[in-house]
VEXLOKOL-807809 format. One record per residue: x, y, z of N, C-alpha, C in turn; chain. Coordinates in steps of 0.001 Angstrom, whole numbers, padded with zeros to 6 digits. Example, Ala and Ser with C-alpha at 12.3 -4.5 7.8 and 13.67 -1.06 7.14 Angstrom:
BEGIN
+---------+---------+---------+---------+---------+---------+---------+---------+---------+-------+
!   neast !  nnorth !     nup !  caeast ! canorth !    caup !   ceast !  cnorth !     cup ! chain !
+---------+---------+---------+---------+---------+---------+---------+---------+---------+-------+
!  013190 ! -005690 !  007800 !  012300 ! -004500 !  007800 !  013200 ! -003300 !  007800 !     A !
!  012850 ! -002250 !  007080 !  013670 ! -001060 !  007140 !  012900 !  000030 !  007870 !     A !
+---------+---------+---------+---------+---------+---------+---------+---------+---------+-------+
***
This chain:
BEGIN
+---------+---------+---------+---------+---------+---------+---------+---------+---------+-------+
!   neast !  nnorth !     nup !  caeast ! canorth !    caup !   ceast !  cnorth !     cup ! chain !
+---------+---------+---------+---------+---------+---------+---------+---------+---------+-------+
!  053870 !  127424 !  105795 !  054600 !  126158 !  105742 !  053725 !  125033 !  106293 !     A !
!  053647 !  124185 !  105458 !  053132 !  122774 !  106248 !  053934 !  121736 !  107161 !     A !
!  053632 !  120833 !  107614 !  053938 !  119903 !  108056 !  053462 !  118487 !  108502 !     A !
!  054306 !  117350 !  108246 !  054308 !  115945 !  107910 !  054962 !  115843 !  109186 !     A !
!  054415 !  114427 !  109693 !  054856 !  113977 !  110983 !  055140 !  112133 !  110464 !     A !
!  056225 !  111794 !  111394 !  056150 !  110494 !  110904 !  057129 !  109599 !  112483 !     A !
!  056862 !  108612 !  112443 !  057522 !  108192 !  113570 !  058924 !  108089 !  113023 !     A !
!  059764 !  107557 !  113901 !  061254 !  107211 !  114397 !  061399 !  106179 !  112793 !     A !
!  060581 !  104923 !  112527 !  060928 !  103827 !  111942 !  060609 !  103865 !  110638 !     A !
!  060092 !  105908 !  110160 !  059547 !  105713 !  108903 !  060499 !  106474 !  108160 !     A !
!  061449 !  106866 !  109000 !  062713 !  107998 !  108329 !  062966 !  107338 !  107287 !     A !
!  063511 !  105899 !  107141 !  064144 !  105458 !  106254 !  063676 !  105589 !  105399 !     A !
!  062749 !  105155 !  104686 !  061315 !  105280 !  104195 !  060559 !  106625 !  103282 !     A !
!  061324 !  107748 !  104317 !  060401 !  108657 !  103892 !  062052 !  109232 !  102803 !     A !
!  063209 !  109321 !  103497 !  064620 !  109166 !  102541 !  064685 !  108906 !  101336 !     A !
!  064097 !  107528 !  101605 !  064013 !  107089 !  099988 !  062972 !  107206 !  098914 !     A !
!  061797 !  107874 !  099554 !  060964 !  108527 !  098740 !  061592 !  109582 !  098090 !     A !
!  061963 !  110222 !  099128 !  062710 !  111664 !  098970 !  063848 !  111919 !  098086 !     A !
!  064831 !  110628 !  097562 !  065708 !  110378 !  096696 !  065092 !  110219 !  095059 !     A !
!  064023 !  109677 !  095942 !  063138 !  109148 !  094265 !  062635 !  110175 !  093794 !     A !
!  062156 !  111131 !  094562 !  061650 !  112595 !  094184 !  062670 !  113667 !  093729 !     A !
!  064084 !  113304 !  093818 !  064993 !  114135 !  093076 !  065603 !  114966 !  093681 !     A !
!  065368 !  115187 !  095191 !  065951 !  116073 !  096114 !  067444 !  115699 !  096540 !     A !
!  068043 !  116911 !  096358 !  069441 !  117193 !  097226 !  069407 !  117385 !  098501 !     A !
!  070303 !  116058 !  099884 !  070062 !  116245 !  100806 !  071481 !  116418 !  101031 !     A !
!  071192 !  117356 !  102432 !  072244 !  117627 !  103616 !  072023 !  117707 !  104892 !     A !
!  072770 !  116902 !  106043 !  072645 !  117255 !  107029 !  072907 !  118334 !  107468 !     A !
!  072104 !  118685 !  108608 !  072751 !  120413 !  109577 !  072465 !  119520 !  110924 !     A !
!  073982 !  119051 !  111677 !  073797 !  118691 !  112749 !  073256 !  119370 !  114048 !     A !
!  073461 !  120829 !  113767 !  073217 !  121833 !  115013 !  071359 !  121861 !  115006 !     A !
!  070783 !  121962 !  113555 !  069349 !  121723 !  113539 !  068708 !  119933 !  113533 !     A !
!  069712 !  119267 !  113731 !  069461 !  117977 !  113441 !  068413 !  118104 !  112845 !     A !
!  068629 !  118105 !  111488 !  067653 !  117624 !  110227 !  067887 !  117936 !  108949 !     A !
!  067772 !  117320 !  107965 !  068011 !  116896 !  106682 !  067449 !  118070 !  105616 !     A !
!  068287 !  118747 !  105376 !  067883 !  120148 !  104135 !  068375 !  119421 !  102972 !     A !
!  066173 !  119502 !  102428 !  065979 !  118995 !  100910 !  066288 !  120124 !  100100 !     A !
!  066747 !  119947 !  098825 !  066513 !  121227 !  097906 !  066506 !  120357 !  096527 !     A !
!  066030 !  121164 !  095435 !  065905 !  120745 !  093832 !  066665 !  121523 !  093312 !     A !
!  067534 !  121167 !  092104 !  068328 !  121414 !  091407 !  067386 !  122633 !  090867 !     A !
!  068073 !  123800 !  090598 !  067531 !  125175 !  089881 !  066258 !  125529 !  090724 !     A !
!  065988 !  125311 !  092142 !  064942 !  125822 !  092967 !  065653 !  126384 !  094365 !     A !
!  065215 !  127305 !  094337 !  065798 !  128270 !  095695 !  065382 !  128185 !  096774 !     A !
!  064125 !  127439 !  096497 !  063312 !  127502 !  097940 !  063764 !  126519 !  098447 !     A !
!  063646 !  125991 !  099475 !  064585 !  124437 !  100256 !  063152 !  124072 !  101389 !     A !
!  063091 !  122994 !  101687 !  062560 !  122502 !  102620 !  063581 !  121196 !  103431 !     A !
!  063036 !  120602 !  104793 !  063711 !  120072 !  105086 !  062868 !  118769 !  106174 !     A !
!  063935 !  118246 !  106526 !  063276 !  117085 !  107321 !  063644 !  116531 !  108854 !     A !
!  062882 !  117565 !  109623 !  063678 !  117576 !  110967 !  063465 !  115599 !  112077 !     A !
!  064913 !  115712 !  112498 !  064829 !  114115 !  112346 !  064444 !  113968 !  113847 !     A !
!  064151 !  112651 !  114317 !  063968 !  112429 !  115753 !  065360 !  112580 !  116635 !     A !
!  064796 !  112965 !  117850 !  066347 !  113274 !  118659 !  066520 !  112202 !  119419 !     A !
!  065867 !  111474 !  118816 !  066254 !  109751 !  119297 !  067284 !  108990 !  118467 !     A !
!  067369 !  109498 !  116930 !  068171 !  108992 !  116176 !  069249 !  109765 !  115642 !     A !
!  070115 !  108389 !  115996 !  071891 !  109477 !  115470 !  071374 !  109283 !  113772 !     A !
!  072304 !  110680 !  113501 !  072577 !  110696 !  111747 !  073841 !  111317 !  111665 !     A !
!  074822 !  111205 !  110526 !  076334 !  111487 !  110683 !  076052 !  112431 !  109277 !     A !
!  077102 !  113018 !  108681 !  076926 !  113947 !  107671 !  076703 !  112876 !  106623 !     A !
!  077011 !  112154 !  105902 !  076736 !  110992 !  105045 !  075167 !  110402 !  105107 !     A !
!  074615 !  111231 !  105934 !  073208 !  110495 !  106423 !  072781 !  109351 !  106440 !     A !
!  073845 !  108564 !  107051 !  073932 !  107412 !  107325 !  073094 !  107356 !  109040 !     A !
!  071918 !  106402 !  108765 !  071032 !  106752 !  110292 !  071584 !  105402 !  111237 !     A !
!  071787 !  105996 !  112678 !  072021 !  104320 !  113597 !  070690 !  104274 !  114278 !     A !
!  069942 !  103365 !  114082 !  069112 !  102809 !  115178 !  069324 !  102127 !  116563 !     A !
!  070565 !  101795 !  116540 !  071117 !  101215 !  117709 !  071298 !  101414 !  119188 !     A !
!  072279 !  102563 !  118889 !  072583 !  103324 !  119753 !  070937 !  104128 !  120731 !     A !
!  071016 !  104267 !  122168 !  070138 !  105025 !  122584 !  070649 !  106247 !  123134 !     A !
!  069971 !  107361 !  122274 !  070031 !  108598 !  122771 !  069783 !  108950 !  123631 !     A !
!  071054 !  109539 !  124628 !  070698 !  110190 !  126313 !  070803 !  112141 !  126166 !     A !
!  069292 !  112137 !  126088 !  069458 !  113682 !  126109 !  068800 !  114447 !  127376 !     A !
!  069234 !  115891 !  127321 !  068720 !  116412 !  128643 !  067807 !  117397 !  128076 !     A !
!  066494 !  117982 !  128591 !  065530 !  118709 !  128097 !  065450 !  119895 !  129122 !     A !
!  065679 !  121327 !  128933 !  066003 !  122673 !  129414 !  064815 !  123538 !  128970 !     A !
!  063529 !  123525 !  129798 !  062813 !  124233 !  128946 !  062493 !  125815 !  129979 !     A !
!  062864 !  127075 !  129971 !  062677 !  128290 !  130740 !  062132 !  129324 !  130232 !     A !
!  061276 !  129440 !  131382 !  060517 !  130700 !  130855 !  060397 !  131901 !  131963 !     A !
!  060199 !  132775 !  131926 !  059853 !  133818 !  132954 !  058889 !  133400 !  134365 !     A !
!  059572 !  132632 !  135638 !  059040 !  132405 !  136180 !  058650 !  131052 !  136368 !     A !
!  059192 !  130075 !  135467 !  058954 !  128547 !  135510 !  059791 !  127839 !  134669 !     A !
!  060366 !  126712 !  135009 !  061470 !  126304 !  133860 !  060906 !  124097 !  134912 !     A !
!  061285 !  123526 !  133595 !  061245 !  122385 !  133663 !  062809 !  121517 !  133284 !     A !
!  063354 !  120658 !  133437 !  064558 !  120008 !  133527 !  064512 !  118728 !  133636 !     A !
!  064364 !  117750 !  131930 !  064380 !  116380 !  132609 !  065238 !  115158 !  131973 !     A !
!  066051 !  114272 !  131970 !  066469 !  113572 !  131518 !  065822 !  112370 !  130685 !     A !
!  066228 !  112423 !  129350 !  065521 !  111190 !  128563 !  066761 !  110174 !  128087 !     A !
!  066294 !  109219 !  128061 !  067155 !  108158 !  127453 !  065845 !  106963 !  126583 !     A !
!  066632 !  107717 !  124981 !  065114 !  106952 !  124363 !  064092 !  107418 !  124236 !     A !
!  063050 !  106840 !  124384 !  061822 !  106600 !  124710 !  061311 !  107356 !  125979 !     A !
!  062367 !  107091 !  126892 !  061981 !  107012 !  128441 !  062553 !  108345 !  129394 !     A !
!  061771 !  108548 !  130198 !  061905 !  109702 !  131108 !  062232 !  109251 !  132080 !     A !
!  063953 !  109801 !  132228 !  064476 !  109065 !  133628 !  064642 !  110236 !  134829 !     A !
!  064263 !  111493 !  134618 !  064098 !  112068 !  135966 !  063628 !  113317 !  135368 !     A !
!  062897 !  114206 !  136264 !  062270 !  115337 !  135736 !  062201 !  116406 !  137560 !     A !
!  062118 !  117468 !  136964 !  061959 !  118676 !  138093 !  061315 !  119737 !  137349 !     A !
!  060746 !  120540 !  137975 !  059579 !  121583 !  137722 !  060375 !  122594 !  138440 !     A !
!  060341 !  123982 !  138151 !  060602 !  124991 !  139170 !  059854 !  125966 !  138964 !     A !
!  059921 !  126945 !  139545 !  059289 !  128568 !  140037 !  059346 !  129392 !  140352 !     A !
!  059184 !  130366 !  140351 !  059801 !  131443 !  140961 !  058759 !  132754 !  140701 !     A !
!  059094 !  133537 !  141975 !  058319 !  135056 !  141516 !  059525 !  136148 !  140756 !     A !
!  059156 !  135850 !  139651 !  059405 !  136919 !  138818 !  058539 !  137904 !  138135 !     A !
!  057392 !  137498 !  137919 !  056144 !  138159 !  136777 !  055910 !  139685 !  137945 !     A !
!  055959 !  140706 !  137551 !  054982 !  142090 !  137919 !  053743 !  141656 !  137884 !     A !
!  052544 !  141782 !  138525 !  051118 !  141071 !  138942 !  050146 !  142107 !  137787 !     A !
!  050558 !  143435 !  138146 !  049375 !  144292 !  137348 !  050021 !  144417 !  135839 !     A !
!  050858 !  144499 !  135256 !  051735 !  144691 !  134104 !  051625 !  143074 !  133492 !     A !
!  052204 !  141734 !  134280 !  052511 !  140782 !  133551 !  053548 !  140876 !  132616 !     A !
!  054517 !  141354 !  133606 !  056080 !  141783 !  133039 !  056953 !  141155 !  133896 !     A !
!  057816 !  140225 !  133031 !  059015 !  140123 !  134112 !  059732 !  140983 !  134689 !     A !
!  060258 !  140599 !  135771 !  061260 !  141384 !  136718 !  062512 !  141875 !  135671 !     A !
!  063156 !  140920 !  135086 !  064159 !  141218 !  134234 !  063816 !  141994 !  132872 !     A !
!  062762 !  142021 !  132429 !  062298 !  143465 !  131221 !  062025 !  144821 !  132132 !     A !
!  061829 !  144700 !  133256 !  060751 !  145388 !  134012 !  062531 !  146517 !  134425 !     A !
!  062917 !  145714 !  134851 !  065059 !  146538 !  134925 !  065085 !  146992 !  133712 !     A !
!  064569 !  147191 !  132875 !  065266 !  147544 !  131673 !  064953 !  149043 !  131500 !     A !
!  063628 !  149415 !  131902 !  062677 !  150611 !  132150 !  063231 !  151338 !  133560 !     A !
!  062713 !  150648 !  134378 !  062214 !  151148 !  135678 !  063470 !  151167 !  137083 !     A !
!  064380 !  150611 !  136425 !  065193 !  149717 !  137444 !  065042 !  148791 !  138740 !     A !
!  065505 !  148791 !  139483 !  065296 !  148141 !  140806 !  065047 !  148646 !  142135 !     A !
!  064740 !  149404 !  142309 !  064748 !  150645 !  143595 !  063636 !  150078 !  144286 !     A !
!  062136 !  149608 !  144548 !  061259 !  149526 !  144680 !  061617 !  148105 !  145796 !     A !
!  060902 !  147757 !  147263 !  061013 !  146628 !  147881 !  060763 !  145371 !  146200 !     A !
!  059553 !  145477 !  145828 !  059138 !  144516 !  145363 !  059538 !  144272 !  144264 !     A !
!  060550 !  145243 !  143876 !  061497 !  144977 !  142344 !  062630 !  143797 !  142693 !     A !
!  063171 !  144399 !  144081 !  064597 !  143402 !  144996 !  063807 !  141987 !  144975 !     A !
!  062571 !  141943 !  145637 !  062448 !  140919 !  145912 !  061955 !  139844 !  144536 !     A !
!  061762 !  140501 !  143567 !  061590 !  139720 !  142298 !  062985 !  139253 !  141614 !     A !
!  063610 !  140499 !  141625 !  065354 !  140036 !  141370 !  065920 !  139127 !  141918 !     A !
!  065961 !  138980 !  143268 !  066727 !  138262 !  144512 !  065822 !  136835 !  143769 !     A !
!  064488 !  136540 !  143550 !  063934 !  135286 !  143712 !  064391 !  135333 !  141950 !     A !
!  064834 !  135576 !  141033 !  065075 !  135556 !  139521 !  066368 !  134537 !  139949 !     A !
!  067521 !  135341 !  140564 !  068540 !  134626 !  140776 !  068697 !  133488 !  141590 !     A !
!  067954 !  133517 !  142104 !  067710 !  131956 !  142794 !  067295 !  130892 !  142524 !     A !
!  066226 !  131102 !  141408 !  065394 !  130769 !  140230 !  066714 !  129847 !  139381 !     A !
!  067756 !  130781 !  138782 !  068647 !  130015 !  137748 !  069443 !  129067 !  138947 !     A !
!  069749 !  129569 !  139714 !  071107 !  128935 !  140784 !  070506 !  127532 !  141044 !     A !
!  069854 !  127585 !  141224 !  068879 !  126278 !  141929 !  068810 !  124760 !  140539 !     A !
!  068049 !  125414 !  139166 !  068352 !  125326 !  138024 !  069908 !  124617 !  137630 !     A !
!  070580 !  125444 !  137751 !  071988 !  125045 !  137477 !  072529 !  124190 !  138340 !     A !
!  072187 !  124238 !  139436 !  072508 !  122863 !  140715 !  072381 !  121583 !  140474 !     A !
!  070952 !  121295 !  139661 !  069896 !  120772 !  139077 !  070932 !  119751 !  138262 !     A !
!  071382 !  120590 !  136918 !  071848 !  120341 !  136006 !  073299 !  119927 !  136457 !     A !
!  073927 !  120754 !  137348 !  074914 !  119627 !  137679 !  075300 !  118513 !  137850 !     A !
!  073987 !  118374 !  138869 !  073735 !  116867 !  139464 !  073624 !  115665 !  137899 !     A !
!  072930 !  115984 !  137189 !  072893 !  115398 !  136004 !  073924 !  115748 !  135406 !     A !
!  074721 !  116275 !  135158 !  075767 !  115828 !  133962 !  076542 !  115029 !  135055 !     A !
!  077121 !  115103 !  136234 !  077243 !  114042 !  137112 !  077345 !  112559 !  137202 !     A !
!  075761 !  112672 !  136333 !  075600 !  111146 !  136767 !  075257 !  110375 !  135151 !     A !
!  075038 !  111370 !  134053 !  074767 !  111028 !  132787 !  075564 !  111566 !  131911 !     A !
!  075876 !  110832 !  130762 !  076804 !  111243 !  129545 !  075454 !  111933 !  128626 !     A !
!  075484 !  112971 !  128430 !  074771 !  113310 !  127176 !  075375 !  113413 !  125599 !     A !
!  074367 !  112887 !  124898 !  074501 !  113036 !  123116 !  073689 !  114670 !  122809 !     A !
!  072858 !  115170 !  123437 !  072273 !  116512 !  122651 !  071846 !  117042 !  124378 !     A !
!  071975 !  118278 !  123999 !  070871 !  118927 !  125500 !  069755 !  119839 !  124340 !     A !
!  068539 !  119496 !  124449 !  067612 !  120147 !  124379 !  067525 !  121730 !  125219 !     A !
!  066913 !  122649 !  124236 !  067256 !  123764 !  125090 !  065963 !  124594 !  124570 !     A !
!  064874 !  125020 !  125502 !  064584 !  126333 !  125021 !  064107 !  127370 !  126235 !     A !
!  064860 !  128583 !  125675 !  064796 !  129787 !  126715 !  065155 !  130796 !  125669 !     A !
!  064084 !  132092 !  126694 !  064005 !  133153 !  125625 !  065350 !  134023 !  125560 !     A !
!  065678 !  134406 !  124915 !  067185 !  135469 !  125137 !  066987 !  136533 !  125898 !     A !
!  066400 !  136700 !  126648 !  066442 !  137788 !  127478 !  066667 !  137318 !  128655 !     A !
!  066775 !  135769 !  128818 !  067242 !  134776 !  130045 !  068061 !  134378 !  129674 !     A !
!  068567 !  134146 !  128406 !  069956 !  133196 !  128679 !  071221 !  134003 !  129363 !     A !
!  071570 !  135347 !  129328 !  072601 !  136165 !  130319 !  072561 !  135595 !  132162 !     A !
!  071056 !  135073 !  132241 !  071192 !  135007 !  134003 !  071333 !  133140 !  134264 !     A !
!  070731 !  132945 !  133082 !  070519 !  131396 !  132957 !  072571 !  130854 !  133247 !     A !
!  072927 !  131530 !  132413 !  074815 !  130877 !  131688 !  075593 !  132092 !  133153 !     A !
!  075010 !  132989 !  133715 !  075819 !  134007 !  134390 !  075456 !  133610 !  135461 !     A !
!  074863 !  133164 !  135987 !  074170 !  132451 !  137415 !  075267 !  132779 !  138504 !     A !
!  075306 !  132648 !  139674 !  076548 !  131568 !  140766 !  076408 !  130774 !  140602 !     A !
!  076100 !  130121 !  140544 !  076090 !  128453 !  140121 !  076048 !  128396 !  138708 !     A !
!  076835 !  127903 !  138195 !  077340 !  127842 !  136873 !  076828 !  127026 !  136020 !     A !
!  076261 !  127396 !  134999 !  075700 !  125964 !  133944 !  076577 !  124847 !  133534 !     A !
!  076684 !  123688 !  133727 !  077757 !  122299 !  133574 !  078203 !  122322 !  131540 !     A !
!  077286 !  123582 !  130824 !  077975 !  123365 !  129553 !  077785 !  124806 !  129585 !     A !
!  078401 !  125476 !  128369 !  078356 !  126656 !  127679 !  077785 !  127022 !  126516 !     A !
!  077393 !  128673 !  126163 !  076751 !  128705 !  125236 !  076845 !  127861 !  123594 !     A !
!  078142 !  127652 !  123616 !  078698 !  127157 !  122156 !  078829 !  125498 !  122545 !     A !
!  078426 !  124619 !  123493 !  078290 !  123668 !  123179 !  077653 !  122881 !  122244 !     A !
!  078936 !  122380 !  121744 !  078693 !  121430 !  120342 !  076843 !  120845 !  120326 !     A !
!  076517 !  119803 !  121144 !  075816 !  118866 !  121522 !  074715 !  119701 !  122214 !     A !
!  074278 !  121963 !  121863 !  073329 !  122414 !  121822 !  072055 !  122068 !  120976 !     A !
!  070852 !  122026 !  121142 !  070004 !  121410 !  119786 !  068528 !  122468 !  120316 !     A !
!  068326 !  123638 !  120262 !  067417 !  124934 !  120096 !  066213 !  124170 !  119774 !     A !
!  065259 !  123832 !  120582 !  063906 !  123159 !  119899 !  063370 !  124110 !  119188 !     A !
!  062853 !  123907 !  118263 !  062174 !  124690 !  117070 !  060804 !  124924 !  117031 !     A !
!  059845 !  124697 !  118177 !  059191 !  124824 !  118220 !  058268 !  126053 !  119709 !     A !
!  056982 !  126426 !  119980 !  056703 !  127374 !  120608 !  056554 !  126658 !  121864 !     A !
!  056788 !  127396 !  122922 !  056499 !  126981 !  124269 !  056158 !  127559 !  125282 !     A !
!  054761 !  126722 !  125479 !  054085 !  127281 !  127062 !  054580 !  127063 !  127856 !     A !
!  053498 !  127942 !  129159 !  054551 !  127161 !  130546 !  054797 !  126019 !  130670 !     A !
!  056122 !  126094 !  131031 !  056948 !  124552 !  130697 !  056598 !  123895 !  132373 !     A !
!  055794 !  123233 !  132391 !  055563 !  122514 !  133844 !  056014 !  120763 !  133397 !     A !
!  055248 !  120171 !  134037 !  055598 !  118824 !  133866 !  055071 !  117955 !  132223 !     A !
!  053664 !  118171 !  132276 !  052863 !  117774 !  131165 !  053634 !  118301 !  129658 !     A !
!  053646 !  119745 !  130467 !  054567 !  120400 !  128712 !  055449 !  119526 !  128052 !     A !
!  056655 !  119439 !  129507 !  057604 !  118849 !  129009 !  057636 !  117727 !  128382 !     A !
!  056393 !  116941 !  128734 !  056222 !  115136 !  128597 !  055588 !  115860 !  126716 !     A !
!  054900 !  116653 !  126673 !  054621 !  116926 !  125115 !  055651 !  117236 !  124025 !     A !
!  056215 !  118076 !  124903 !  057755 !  118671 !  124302 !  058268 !  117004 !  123626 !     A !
!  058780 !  116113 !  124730 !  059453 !  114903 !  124130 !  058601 !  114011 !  123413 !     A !
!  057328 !  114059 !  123183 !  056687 !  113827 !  121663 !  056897 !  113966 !  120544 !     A !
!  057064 !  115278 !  120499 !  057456 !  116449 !  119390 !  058773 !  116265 !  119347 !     A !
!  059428 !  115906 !  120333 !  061155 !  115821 !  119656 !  061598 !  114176 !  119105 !     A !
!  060689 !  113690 !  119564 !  061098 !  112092 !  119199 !  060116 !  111428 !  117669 !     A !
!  059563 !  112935 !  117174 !  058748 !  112681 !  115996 !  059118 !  113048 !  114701 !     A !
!  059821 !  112369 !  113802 !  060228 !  113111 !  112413 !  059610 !  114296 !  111704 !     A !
!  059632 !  115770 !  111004 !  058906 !  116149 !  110760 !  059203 !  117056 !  109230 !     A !
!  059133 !  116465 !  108643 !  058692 !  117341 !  106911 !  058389 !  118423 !  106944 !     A !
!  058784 !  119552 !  106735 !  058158 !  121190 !  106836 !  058658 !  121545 !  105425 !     A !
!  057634 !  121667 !  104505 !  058009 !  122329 !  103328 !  056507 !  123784 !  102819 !     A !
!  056601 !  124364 !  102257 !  055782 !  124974 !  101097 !  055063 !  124197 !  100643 !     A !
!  053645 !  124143 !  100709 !  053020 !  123357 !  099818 !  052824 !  123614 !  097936 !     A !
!  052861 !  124896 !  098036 !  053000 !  125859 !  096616 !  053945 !  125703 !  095827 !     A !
!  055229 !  125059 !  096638 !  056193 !  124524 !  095725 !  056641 !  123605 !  095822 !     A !
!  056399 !  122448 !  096747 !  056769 !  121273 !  096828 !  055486 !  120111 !  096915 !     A !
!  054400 !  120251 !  096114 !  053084 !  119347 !  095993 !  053688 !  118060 !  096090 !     A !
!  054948 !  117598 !  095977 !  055394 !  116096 !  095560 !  054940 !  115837 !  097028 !     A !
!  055377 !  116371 !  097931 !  055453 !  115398 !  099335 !  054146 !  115530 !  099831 !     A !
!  053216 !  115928 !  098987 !  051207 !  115754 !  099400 !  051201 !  113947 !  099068 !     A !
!  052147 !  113040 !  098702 !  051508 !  111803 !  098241 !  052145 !  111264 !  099673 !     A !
!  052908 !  111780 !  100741 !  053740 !  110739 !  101460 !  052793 !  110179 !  102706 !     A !
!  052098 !  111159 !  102930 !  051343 !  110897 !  103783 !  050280 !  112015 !  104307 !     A !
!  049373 !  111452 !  105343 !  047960 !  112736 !  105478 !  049006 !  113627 !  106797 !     A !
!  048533 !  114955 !  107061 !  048688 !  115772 !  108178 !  048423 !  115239 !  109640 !     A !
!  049418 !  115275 !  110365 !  049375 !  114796 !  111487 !  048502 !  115721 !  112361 !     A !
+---------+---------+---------+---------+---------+---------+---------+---------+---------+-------+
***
């Protein structure tokens, strides 16, 4: 699969190319982004939109409005948490924790799945796992608190989301929240820098089609 990058102000733009090219569009609000398809073609491509801009099923776009989203990024041993509005980064936190096995490079929580917990240094990876989310979820309290969110950005692997949503300290939304949005893309350790890349990539329109079957969208623009 390829991919086309385009800013916030070229959506419109790239729409109406995309009309002129003959494509059937639909929104998927949960992927926020626009699934192209051609009449008698099976294959579909689509057009993932900025999470800066509202779009309604009518794909009718507001520029107006500024998007207040929250960014959840966790990984085994490090998770980042920061509030955007817009453009702009209005608060951010880093965390840590010992979870990783040193000689293996296994989390504590795969590492239970085998071996169990019996071992001093299994407890003490567990004990710091759960402290890890609690702390996390404190975090996130404090922010829904003090901010209305339109989307929470989210990425964590499924083998964390049971301790992430099961915590003592309770996550301020649930798994089936509406206003979930799964970034679609891969992620390193999520420290500070990541995250500031992460909201690049989410505030950037992006074209992902087949080039083998969709050559039309080689005229819209070069590879980002």
């Amino acid at each position: 699969m390829k991919s086309l990058f385009f800013d916030r102000a070229e959506v419109p733009l790239i729409l109406e190319q995309v009309d002129h090219l003959g494509f059937q569009t639909h929104y998927d609000y949960e992927k926020h982004r626009i699934e192209l398809s051609l009449e008698g073609q099976d294959r579909e491509a689509y057009l993932r939109l900025p999470l800066t801009l509202n779009c309604n099923e009518n794909i009718e776009l507001s520029f107006d409005k500024e998007v207040k989203y929250l960014m959840l990024l966790v990984q085994s041993g490090s998770a980042s948490v920061g509030v955007f509005k817009g453009e702009e980064c209005l608060a951010h936190k880093v965390y840590g924790a010992y979870m990783v096995r040193k000689k293996q490079g296994k989390s504590q929580i795969k590492h239970l799945k085998t071996k169990g917990k019996s071992r001093a240094g299994s407890r003490v990876r567990l004990a710091s796992t759960l402290e890890f989310f609690e702390n996390i979820n404190l975090r996130l309290q404090d922010h829904f608190k003090e901010y209305e969110f339109d989307r929470i950005a989210l990425s964590c692997s499924k083998i964390l989301i049971p301790y992430l949503f099961g915590a003592k300290e309770s996550t301020p939304f649930d798994k089936k929240d509406d206003r979930l949005y799964r970034i679609p893309k891969h992620l390193h350790q999520p420290n500070f820098e990541v995250m500031l890349g992460m909201q690049k990539y989410l505030n950037k329109a992006e074209l992902v089609y087949d080039e083998a079957f969709f050559g039309q969208f080689e005229t819209l623009k070069k590879e980002d």
